[in-house]
Every structure is written in structure tokens, then in C-alpha cells.
N, C-alpha and C positions, 0 to 999 in steps of 0.2 A: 090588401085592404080595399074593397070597393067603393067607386067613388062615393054612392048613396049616403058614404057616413059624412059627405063632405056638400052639403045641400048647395052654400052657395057657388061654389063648380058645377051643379047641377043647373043650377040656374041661369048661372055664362054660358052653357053648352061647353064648358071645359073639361074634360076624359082625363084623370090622373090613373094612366098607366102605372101599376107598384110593377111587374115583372119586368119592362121596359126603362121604366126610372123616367120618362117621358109625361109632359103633358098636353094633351093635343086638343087643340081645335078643333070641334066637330061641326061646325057650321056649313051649311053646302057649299057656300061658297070658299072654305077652306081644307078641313080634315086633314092635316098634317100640323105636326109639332110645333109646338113651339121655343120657344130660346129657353133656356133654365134659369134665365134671370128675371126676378120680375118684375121692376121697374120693365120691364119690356114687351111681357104677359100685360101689362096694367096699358103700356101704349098701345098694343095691338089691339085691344079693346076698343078703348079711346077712340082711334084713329080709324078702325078699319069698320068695325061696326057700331060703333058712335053710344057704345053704351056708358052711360052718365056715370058722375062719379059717387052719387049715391048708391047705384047698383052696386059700385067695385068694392064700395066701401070693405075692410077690414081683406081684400083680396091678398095684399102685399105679404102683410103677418101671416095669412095662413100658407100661404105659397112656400116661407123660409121656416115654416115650419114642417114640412112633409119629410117625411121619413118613410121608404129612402130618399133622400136627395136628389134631388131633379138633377138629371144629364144635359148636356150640350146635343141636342138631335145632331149635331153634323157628324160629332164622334160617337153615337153612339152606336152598338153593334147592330148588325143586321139580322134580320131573322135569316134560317136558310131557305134556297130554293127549296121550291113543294112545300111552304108551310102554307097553313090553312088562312084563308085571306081575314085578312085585321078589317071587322065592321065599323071601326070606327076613322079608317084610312081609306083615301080615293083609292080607286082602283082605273088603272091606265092600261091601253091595249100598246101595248109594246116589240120590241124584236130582244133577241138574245144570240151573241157571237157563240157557237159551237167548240168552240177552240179555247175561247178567255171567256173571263167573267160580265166582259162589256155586256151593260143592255141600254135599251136606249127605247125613246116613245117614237124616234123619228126615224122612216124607213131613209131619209134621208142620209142621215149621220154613220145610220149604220153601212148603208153603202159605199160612203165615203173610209169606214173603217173597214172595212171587209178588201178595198179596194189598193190602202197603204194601211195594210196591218200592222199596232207595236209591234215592240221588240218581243214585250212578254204575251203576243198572241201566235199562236203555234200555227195559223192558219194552214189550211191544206189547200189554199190554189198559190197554184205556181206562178210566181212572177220572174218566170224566165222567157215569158211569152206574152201576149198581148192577152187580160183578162177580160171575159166578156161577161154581161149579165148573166147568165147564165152560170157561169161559173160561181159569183159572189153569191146567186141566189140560195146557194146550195151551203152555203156558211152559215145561216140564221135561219133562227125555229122563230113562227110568231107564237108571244106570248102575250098573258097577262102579269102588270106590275105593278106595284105598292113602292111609296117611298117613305120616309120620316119627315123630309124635310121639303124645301120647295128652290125655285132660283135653279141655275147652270148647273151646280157645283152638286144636287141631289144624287144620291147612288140608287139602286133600288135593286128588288128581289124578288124572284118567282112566285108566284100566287099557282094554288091548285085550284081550280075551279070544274065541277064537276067533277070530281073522281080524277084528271089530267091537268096537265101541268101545261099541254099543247092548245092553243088556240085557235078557231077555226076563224080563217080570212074574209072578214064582212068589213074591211073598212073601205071606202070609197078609194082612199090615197092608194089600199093595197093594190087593190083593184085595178084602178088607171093604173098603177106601174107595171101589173102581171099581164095587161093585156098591149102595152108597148112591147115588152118584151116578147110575147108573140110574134105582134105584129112585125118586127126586126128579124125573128128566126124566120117568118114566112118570105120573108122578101127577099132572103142572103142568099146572095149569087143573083140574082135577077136583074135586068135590066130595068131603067129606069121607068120606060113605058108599060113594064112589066108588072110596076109595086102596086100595092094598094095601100090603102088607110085603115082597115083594119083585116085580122084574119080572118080564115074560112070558119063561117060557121060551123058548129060541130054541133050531136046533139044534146039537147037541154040536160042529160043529165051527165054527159063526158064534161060540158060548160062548168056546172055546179063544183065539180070537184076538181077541175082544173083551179076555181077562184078560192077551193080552203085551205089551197098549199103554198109555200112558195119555192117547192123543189119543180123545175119544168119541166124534169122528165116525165112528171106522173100526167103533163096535159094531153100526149097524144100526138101533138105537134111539134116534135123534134124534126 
């Protein structure tokens, strides 16, 4: 049932997903779900975007009356990877584990996972030896991600954008970490007076596609 027959959700910028069982917040400043309770929909109103209680008026009755039934976004299922990305959900430039389901928006976290993998990550670098970037970088695809929910505790899933599922490396963070990593392969073995601060420039267009991967064999400077 589309939301249109539900004017005053139109009006909150509220998205009553029926295939989802979800209703979301489409505000810029938010776009992700909200709680299935509504006393809770009626305080994030309130509270986040300061909409009067005249506005809300009659919001609570019509909330516990939707059919189907609003879900809990934390439990609710995920779409799968490659599904077509939700317009009505942020969309985050992310990483995704090779091995496990983990993904994550922070090149950070995921290095940290890649680095002590679970138990249930099947990871393919060996920690029977000292693992190097290099190594971990070759664990994770960048992607793009969507979530339901927001907070620590959010799961999230692959979005297809353009025809692929693979995202190409334009964020600054990816950037300064792919160009450390360089810069470490270039200088190993070398004496100290020997290092430098960054690598050898390469040409503009070997540069370009050295920065849309994060596998380092393909930059040329192994």
C-alpha cells in the first residue's frame, strides 16, 4: 500500500515501507528507520525535528493501525547484497570482508578486523607470520552501503550502483591510507637516509587507477 494513501506521513516526511514492515525517516538529516513503537516515532518528531504537536496530531492512532505491523528495524531482515539501492535510505561508502559478512563504513575497523579475524571469518591471510598491509588489503572490496537503523550496533548491505556492486576509491581517508601503504612498500629494506615521504611518482594515469583499488598489486609498485 503506498504511502500517498497515508497524507499525514506525507507530510512528516515519514516512508511507511509495506514490503519492509519498516517506517522511515526521510529527512536529510536522517533516512533510516525508525522504532515500531510510536510513542517513539511521535518523540523523534518532537525532539529531533521540533515538529509541533498539532502537526502529530492523530499520528499515534494511525501508526497502531498500519497493516502490516511495524517491525523493530534492529530485527528486521536485511535485503541481499546487490539489491537495488532503497531512495528512501542514506547511502554510505563502505568496505566489505571477502571471507565473512562483516562490513563496515570505517577503513579503520575493517583493518582492525581483517588484522584479528573471528572465529566465523575464514580469512585467507596467514597469521603464522607477521601480516603486513598489504596483505589485509587484499581481504576487502570497497563498497557501497545502506542500513535500516543507525548507532554502533547497525548491520548493513551491499547496494548495486551503476550496474556493480564494486566501488571505485574517491574517498580522501582511502586515499591517504593507499598512498602510506606505498609509501612503506617503497622504502622496505632501505636505509634510513635513504626513505622518503612519499613514493615515486608514477604516471597520471598508472596514479588514477592505482587510487580505485585497494588490492596493491595492481599499483605497479610492488
Amino acid at each position: 500500500m503506498p504511502t500517498s494513501l497515508y497524507p499525514l506521513l506525507d507530510t512528516l516526511q515519514l516512508f511507511y515501507d509495506t514490503k519492509a514492515c519498516l517506517l522511515i525517516c526521510t529527512q536529510e538529516s536522517c533516512k533510516f528507520a525508525l522504532s515500531n513503537g510510536p510513542s517513539q516515532v511521535v518523540a523523534h518528531l518532537r525532539d529531533k525535528h521540533n515538529v509541533p504537536t498539532e502537526a502529530r496530531k492523530g499520528l499515534h492512532r494511525l501508526l497502531k493501525s498500519l497493516s502490516p505491523t511495524l517491525l523493530d528495524p534492529n530485527k528486521a531482515p536485511l535485503p541481499a547484497d546487490g539489491s537495488a539501492r532503497h531512495d528512501k535510505l542514506q547511502v554510505y561508502e563502505g568496505f566489505a570482508c571477502l571471507d565473512c559478512p562483516f562490513r563496515t563504513i570505517s577503513i579503520q575497523l575493517m583493518r582492525r578486523h581483517q588484522s584479528s579475524p573471528p572465529e566465523d571469518c575464514s580469512s585467507g591471510v596467514s597469521h603464522t607470520r607477521a601480516v603486513c598491509r598489504r596483505d589485509l588489503d587484499q581481504q576487502f572490496e570497497c563498497v557501497y552501503l545502506q542500513t535500516w537503523t543507525t548507532g554502533s550496533t547497525r548491520k548493513y548491505w551491499i547496494i548495486k550502483q551503476g550496474g556493480s556492486i564494486v566501488r571505485q576509491v574517491d574517498s580522501s581517508a582511502v586515499q591517504a591510507h593507499l598512498r602510506s601503504v606505498l609509501t612503506r612498500e617503497f622504502n622496505r629494506g632501505k636505509l634510513p637516509n635513504e626513505m622518503t615521504a612519499a613514493p615515486p611518482v608514477a604516471p597520471a594515469d598508472t596514479t588514477a587507477f592505482a587510487l580505485q583499488t585497494p588490492w596493491l598489486e595492481r599499483t605497479g609498485w610492488d
